[in-house]
C-alpha angles and dihedrals in degrees: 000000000000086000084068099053097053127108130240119236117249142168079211111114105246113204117179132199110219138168131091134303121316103010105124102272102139098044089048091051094049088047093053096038085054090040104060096028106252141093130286119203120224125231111275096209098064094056089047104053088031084069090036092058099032083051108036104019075247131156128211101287122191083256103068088055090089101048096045080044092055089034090055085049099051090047097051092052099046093051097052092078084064103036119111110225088309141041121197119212119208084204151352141209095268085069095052086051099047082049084054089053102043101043091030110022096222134062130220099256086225090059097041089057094048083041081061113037085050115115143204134175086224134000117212099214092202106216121230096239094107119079124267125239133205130227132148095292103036110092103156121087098130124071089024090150092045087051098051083054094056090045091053092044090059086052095057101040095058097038107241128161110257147164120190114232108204123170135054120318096273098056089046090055091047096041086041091048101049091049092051090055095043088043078056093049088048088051092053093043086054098256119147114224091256083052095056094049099050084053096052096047084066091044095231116159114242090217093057090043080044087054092040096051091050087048081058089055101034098037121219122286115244132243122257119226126214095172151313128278110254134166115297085006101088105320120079118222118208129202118228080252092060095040090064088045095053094039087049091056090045086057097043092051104042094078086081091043146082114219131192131181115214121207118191097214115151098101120113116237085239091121094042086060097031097114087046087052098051091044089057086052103038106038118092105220114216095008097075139358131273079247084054096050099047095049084048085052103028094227121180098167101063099055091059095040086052102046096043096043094121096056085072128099097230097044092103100047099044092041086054090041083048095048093051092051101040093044097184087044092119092061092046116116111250092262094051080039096051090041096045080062118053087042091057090054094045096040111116085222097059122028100328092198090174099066103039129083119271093238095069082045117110111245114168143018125228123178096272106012132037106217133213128227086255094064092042091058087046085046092051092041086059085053100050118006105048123119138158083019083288130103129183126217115200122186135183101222137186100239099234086050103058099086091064089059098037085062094052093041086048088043087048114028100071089058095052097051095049099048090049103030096233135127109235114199115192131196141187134194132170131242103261112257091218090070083069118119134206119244123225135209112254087267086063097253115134115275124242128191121220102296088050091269138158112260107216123193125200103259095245119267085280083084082064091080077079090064098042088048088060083063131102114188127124086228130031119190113196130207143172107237092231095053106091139120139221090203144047092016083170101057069051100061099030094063098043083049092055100045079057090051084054093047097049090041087052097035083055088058104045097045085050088056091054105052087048096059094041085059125084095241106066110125131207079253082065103043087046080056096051096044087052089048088054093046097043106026104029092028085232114142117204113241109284084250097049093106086064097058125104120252095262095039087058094045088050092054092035086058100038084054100056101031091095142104121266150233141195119186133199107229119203124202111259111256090168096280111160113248149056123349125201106259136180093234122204114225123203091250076071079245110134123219150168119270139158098231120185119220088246086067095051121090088243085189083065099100082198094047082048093053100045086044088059099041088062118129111192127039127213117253094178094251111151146144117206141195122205117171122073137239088286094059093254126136110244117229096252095199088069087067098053122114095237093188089058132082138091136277116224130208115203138159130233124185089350093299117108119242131173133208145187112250113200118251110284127273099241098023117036089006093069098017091128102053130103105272133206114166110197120188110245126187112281084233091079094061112083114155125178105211091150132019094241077070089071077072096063116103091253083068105041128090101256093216 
C-alpha cells in the first residue's frame, strides 16, 4: 500500500492548490495549466465520491481515504511524463489528511507519513475570501475562517513551502503567475523553495539580492578621492553673525512650511555597553581582581566607568534595584560590590540596557527627572522645527520596540505642549523588511543557520532613505538618536536653524533657475549665470565639453542637474571621531563633487588616498537639513538619487562561523550621493555623540550647575 502512495522523482515543478472546500482550486489549476502551456491534474476524490454517491446514495466514509489517496497519487505520476516545466496539482494528499482530521478526528498513520513525505517545489494556501458554492460534495459553508486556520496550521506544522493567494480569480492569476516565474528565477539563482518563501515573504526583489550577491564576489569599487573638503574648498564657514541672519530668515520664512525632524533610532544600545558585557564574560569572579582584570584586558573603558558611576543618571535606581536583589550587597568587598552592579545593569531581568534602544535610555539628570534621548530630541524639535504652533517628531523604530517609546512620548508630551503652547504630533515607521539582505559564506554561498535557514541581515541604515522618501514635510531636520545635549539647547537650535535658513535661501535660487530654464526666455546671459551659481555656490562643475553643446542641449543638462533634492550639512572640526569626512570625490565621468565618504569606502593600500584621508579637516556628525520636494511642489522619489555601486561588506560571525553581507549605500553618504550638497562648518558644541556609555560623562551630559 504505501508503495502506492510514493512520488516519482522528477526535475518537473510541482505546484499544488491546496485549502479547504470551495476556495478556487480548481479554476486556479486550469489558469495556470493554460497559462504556462502545460497540463493540471484534478482532484481524484470528487470523481470518486461523485460516482459513490450517484451509484450507492453514499458519502465520503474513513475507509475511502486510502484509495483517493492512492488514486491522487497515481494521477500525479502518470502526468508528469506530459507536463511542460511545471505541473500544477488541484490537490494533494495533506488535504485529504486535514479532511481526515477534521470529519473523523483521527488519520490512517499510513496516510499521515505519505501526507508528509509528500513534496512539492511551492504550495498555494487559497484563502477563504471567494464565495462558496454548493454541489453534492460540498457540506461546509460555516466556520470557513476557523478551517483555513486548521489547513495553515497543518502547513506549518509540517513544514511545508507556502504562499497564501487571497482576492477574485483574476488577482489570484496575476499574484500566482508572477510567484511561479520568480520561484523559477530563485531556482536558477540556487535557492531552495523554502528559500524563496522566506524571501518573499520580505518582499525583497531577486534581481537586487542577484546584484548584491555579485557585489559579495566582485567587492565595491572605491571611491576615488580628489581632495578634502576644506574652508572656502567645498565647505562654507559662517560667522555667529551669520548664524542669527540666516536663523532669522529661517524664522521669517517656516510659517509657510511644514517642517519634520527625522531621528534614525532602531538601533539597539549593544555597542554603548560593549566593554561592561565582555567584563561580565570575561572576569573571573573570585579568582583575580577587577585591577587584574583591566590590566589582562587593557582595558581603558571600565576605570573610568567605575570611578565615575555615580555621575550617571542611572546610577541611583540600578544601585537601589541592585540592593533589593542582592540582600547582603552592603557587606560585599568593592570588586562583589562593582560586579553586582553592572550585572545588574546588563541583566535581561532588571534594565537590560544592552539590549534596548538608546532612545529609552537615560541620558541625562536634571534636578527632578532624569530624560531619555528620546525627550531631548522632543525638547530640541520645540526649539527649531515648530511652526504654525505645531512640530512633528518622526523615528525609525524596531517594531517590538515602539511601544517603549509610545509610553515616554504619552508620560512627556502633555507637559511640553502645555508649557509651550504647541501641538506635537509623533510618528514612527520600521525599516522595511524588503531592504534585508542574505548573507553568504565566505565563499559567497548563501549562508544558512543551524536548521538549514536563510540568514537575513538588516540592509544598513542606508535602507532608511526608504523611510525618508514616505515623508512629506518642506523641511526635514535629521538627526542621529544618540546626538543630544543637556546643555546650550539654543546654540542647538540656532545653528540647526541656521543651516535651514541656508537650505531655503539656496532652495529659492535654485527653483527660480529652473523656471526659468523650463520658459521660453532664458538667454545665454542667464545660462553663463547659472553655470557660475553651481561652480561657486553648490561646488558643482559642468562636464569639461559643456561649452560645445547646443542651446537646448545645455539648458537640458543645466535642468536635470539641479532638479534634485537637497542637503545641507552641518561639518565639525576633526578631533579624531571615528567615522565619515566631507571629499571632493573624482567620478569616473573625471567630474569632482562633494560627498560624505566613510574610511571603509577608501583603497587604504593607496599611500595618496591615505594621505588625503588623514589631511581632512572636518569630520561628518550627521547634522543635516534636507529638502525633498522640487520647484512644483512634488516630492521627489528619493531612491532614484541613491549611488548603487556603493555601499559596505560586512564580515560577521554566527554561531562561530564568519559570514559577510552587502550593506546598502549609506544614508548620508551613497544613499544621497546624488543630491544637491552644501557642507557648512557648525561648533563642535553641537556634536555630542554617545558611542559608549563612559560618553554620558562628558560635560554635554552633565547637569551645568
Amino acid at each position: 500500500m504505501e508503495e502506492n502512495l510514493k512520488q516519482l522523482h522528477t526535475e518537473i515543478i510541482k505546484i499544488a492548490l491546496y485549502g479547504p472546500e470551495s476556495t478556487g482550486k480548481t479554476t486556479l489549476s486550469h489558469q495556470l495549466a493554460k497559462e504556462f502551456n502545460t497540463i493540471w491534474i484534478p482532484e481524484y476524490a470528487r470523481n470518486y465520491l461523485q460516482e459513490k454517491w450517484n451509484n450507492e446514495q453514499q458519502i465520503c466514509s474513513f475507509e475511502d481515504l486510502i484509495p483517493i489517496a492512492i488514486g491522487q497519487t497515481k494521477l500525479e505520476n502518470e502526468a508528469l511524463a506530459l507536463a511542460n516545466k511545471y505541473l500544477f496539482c488541484d490537490t494533494n494528499l495533506l488535504v485529504t489528511k486535514v479532511f481526515s482530521d477534521l470529519y473523523y478526528s483521527k488519520c490512517d498513520p499510513i496516510l499521515e507519513k505519505a501526507a508528509r513525505k509528500h513534496k512539492y517545489d511551492l504550495i498555494f494556501l487559497t484563502d477563504v475570501d471567494v464565495t462558496w458554492e454548493k454541489d453534492d460534495l460540498r457540506d461546509q459553508p460555516q466556520d470557513r475562517e476557523a478551517t483555513l486556520e486548521i489547513f495553515e496550521k497543518a502547513l506549518l506544522q509540517n513544514k511545508k513551502p507556502y504562499i497564501k493567494l487571497s482576492g477574485n480569480k483574476e488577482q489570484r492569476l496575476e499574484k500566482a503567475v508572477q510567484i511561479i516565474k520568480d520561484l523559477s528565477k530563485a531556482r536558477e539563482l540556487g535557492f531552495n523553495s523554502h528559500d524563496f518563501v522566506a524571501i518573499y515573504n520580505r518582499n525583497i526583489n531577486l534581481d537586487k539580492l542577484q546584484s548584491q550577491f555579485q557585489i559579495l564576489k566582485n567587492g565595491i569599487p572605491k571611491i576615488n578621492l580628489e581632495r578634502p573638503a576644506v574652508i572656502n574648498d567645498g565647505i562654507m564657514a559662517i560667522s555667529p553673525d551669520e548664524a542669527v541672519y540666516y536663523s532669522n530668515f529661517f524664522d521669517e520664512k517656516k510659517k509657510n512650511l511644514k517642517l519634520k525632524k527625522f531621528v534614525p533610532a532602531s538601533g539597539a544600545a549593544s555597542r554603548m555597553f560593549k566593554f561592561l558585557s565582555e567584563f561580565l564574560n570575561d572576569f573571573k569572579l573570585g579568582e583575580e581582581s577587577i585591577n587584574a582584570y583591566i590590566n589582562r584586558k587593557k582595558d581603558k573603558d571600565l576605570p573610568v566607568f567605575l570611578v565615575a558611576k555615580q555621575k550617571f543618571p542611572f546610577y541611583k535606581e540600578v544601585l537601589n534595584t541592585t540592593r533589593i536583589n542582592l540582600p547582603d550587597y552592603d557587606n560585599w568587598n568593592t570588586d562583589s560590590k562593582e560586579h553586582g552592579f553592572i550585572k545588574t545593569l546588563l541583566s535581561s531581568k532588571y534594565f537590560d540596557f544592552a539590549n534596548k534602544p538608546k532612545g529609552v535610555l537615560p541620558f541625562h539628570k536634571y534636578e527632578n527627572h532624569t530624560a531619555t534621548a528620546i525627550e531631548e530630541h522632543l525638547n530640541e524639535c520645540v526649539f527649531y522645527a515648530t511652526s504654525n504652533e505645531r512640530t512633528s517628531l518622526h523615528f525609525t523604530v524596531s517594531e517590538e520596540h515602539q511601544t517603549n517609546f509610545d509610553a515616554i512620548i504619552d508620560a512627556i508630551k502633555p507637559s511640553f505642549e502645555s508649557k509651550y503652547k504647541i501641538k506635537i504630533q509623533v510618528k514612527y515607521s520600521y525599516q522595511d523588511k524588503s531592504t534585508d539582505v542574505v548573507a553568504t559564506d565566505l565563499d559567497n554561498h548563501p549562508f544558512r543557520d543551524e536548521n538549514n535557514n536563510l540568514v537575513f541581515r538588516p540592509g544598513g541604515h542606508g535602507a532608511l532613505i526608504e523611510n525618508l522618501n514616505m515623508l512629506n514635510a518642506d523641511v526635514i531636520f535629521i538627526k542621529n538618536i544618540d546626538n543630544v545635549i543637556q546643555n546650550h539647547i539654543e546654540i542647538i537650535a540656532l545653528y540647526k536653524k541656521a543651516l535651514a535658513g541656508i537650505l531655503i535661501k539656496t532652495q529659492d535660487i535654485i527653483f527660480n533657475y529652473l523656471r526659468l530654464l523650463e520658459s521660453n526666455t532664458v538667454s545665454n546671459e542667464n545660462l553663463t549665470e547659472i553655470v557660475a551659481f553651481l561652480n561657486s555656490k553648490l561646488c558643482v562643475s559642468v562636464i569639461e565639453d559643456f561649452s560645445k553643446y547646443t542651446k537646448e542641449s545645455k539648458i537640458e543638462y543645466l535642468f536635470t542637474i539641479l532638479n534634485r533634492p537637497i542637503r545641507v550639512c552641518g561639518m565639525v572640526k576633526n578631533e579624531g571621531e571615528p567615522g565619515g569626512g566631507p571629499f571632493w570625490v573624482l567620478s569616473k565621468k573625471g567630474t569632482v563633487f562633494l560627498q560624505i565618504v566613510e574610511t571603509s569606502q577608501i583603497d587604504t593600500s593607496d599611500i595618496n588616498q591615505v594621505k588625503i584621508l588623514e589631511s581632512a579637516t572636518h569630520f561628518n556628525p550627521v547634522d543635516l537639513v534636507c529638502a525633498t520636494k522640487n520647484y512644483k511642489g512634488q516630492n521627489f522619489d528619493l531612491t532614484k538619487f541613491v549611488n548603487k555601486n556603493t555601499g559596505f561588506i560586512v564580515y560577521k560571525n554566527k554561531n562561530a562561523k564568519p559570514l559577510k553581507a552587502y550593506e546598502l549605500p549609506g544614508l548620508w553618504n551613497g544613499a544621497m550621493a546624488k543630491w544637491l550638497t552644501i557642507f557648512v562648518e557648525v561648533p563642535l558644541i553641537t556634536f555630542n555623540p554617545v558611542k559608549t556609555v563612559n560618553d554620558l560623562l562628558k560635560p554635554a551630559h552633565q547637569s551645568s550647575e
